[in-house]
C-alpha positions as CSV (number, residue, x, y, z in Angstrom):
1,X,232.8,210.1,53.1
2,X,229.2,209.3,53.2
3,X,228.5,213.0,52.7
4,X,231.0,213.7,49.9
5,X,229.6,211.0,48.3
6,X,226.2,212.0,48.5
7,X,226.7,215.3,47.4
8,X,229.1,213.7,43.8
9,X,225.7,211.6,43.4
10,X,224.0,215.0,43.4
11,X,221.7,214.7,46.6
12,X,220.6,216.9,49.1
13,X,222.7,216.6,52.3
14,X,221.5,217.6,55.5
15,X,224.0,215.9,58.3
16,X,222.8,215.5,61.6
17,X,224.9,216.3,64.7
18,X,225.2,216.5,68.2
19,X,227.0,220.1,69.0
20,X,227.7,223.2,66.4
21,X,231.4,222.5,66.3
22,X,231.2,220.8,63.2
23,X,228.5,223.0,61.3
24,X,231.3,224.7,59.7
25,X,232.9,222.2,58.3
26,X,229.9,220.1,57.3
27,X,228.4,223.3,55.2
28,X,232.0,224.6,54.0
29,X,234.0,221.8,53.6
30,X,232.3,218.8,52.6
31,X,229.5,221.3,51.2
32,X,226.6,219.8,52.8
33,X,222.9,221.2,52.0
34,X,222.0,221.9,55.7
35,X,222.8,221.3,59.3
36,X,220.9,220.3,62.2
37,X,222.0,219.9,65.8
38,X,219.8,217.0,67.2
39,X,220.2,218.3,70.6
40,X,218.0,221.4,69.2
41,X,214.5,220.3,69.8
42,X,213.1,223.1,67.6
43,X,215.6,222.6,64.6
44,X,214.7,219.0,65.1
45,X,210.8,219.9,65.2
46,X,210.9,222.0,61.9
47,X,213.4,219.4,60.1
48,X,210.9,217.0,61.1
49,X,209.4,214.7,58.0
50,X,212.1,216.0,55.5
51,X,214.5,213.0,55.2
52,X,214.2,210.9,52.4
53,X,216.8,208.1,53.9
54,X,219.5,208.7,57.2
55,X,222.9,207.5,57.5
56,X,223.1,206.8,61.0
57,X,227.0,206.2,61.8
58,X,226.8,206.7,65.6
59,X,228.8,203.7,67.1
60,X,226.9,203.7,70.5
61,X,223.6,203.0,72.1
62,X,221.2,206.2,71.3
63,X,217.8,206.8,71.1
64,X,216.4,206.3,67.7
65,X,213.1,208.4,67.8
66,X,214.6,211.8,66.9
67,X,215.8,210.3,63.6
68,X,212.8,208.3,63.0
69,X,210.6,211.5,63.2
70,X,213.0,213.7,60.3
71,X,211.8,211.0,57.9
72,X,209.0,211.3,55.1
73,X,207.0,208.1,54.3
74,X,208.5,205.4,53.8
75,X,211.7,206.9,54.4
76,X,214.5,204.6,55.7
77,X,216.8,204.8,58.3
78,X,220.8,202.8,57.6
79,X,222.2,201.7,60.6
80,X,226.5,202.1,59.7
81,X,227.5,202.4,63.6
82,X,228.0,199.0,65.2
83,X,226.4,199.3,68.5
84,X,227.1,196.3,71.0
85,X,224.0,196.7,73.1
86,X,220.2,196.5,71.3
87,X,218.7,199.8,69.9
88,X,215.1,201.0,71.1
89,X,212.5,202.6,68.9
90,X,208.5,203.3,69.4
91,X,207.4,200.9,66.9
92,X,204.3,203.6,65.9
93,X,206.7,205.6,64.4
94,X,207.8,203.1,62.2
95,X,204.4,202.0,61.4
96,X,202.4,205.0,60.8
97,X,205.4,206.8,58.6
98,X,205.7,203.2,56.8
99,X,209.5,203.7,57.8
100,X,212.5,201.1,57.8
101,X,215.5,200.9,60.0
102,X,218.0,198.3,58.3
103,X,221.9,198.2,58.4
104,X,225.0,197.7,56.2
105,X,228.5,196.7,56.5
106,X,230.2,196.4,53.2
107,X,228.6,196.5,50.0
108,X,229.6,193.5,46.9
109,X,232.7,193.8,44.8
110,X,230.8,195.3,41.9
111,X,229.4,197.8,44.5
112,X,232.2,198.8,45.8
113,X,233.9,198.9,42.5
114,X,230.7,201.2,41.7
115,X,231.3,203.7,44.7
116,X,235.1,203.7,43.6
117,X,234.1,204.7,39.9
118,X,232.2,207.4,41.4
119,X,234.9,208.6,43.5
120,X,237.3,208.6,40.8
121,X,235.4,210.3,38.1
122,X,233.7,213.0,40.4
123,X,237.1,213.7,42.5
124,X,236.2,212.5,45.8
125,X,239.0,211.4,48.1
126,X,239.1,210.7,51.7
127,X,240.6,213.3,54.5
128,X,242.9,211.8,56.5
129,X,246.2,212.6,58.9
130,X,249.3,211.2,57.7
131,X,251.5,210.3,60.7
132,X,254.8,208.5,60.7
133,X,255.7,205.6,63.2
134,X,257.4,207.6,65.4
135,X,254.0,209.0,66.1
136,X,251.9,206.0,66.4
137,X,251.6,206.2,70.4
138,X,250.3,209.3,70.2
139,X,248.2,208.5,67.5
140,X,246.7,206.0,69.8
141,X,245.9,208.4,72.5
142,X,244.5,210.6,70.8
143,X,242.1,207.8,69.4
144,X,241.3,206.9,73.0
145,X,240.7,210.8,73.7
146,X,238.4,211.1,70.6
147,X,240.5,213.4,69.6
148,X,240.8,212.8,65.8
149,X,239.3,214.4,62.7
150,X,239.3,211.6,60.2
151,X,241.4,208.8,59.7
152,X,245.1,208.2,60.6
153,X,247.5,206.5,57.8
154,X,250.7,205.6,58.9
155,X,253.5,206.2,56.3
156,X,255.4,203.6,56.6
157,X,258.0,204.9,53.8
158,X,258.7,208.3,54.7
159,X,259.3,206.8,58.3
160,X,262.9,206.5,60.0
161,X,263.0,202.9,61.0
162,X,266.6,202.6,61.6
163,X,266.5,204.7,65.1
């Protein structure tokens, strides 16, 4: 979502990943501006200082220089991914770029209500598998496998619940 609704404010996207397998996707789909594989040192090395801000939604421990170094002065790194152990940075990087790391969890009611505006008059919706209960197991190992796109929503209506 964070890219869609970057790209309905009218920025410029570049998303950040791992692997190829999603470059498709990210450039087609959700129409992003660019695509970097952080495992690409020199993709990495010529994106370097381009970032104005980075939404960082990994989820577990990860080292933070690689980010730190695709961001322009005083450009800000958002920590979305709750990681349970602590995160390690070289401060100089911080320092001499004037850059931030901060986080977020859930914006106020009137920002939220903001984002949903947004959504709503620019047509931006989430993707998501629909799955019935019968499927719900399997739902769940596939969560444990990593092995889903987006997000799962159970309908609960169009389910049989009388077997």
């Amino acid at each position: 979502m964070g890219v869609k609704i970057a790209k309905a404010s009218g920025l410029h996207v570049t998303v950040i990943s791992s692997s190829e397998k999603k470059r498709e996707e990210a450039l087609q789909v959700l129409a992003a501006d660019a695509y970097v594989v952080s495992d690409d040192g020199e993709k990495m090395q010529e994106a370097a200082e381009s970032l104005d801000f980075i939404l960082d939604t990994i989820p577990v421990s990860h080292p933070l220089e690689p980010y730190l170094s695709l961001l322009k002065l005083n450009g800000k790194l958002v920590i979305l991914g709750v990681v349970p152990e602590p995160l390690h940075f070289i401060s100089p990087l911080l320092i001499l770029g004037r850059r931030s790391i901060t986080g977020s969890f859930i914006g106020s009611m009137e920002e939220t209500q903001e984002v949903l505006d947004l959504c709503a008059e620019k047509k931006v919706s989430c993707m998501v598998e629909i799955v019935g209960l019968d499927y719900i197991n399997t739902a769940m190992e596939r969560l444990e496998k990593n092995n889903v796109r987006y997000r799962f929503v159970v309908d609960v209506a169009a389910s049989n619940l009388d077997k």
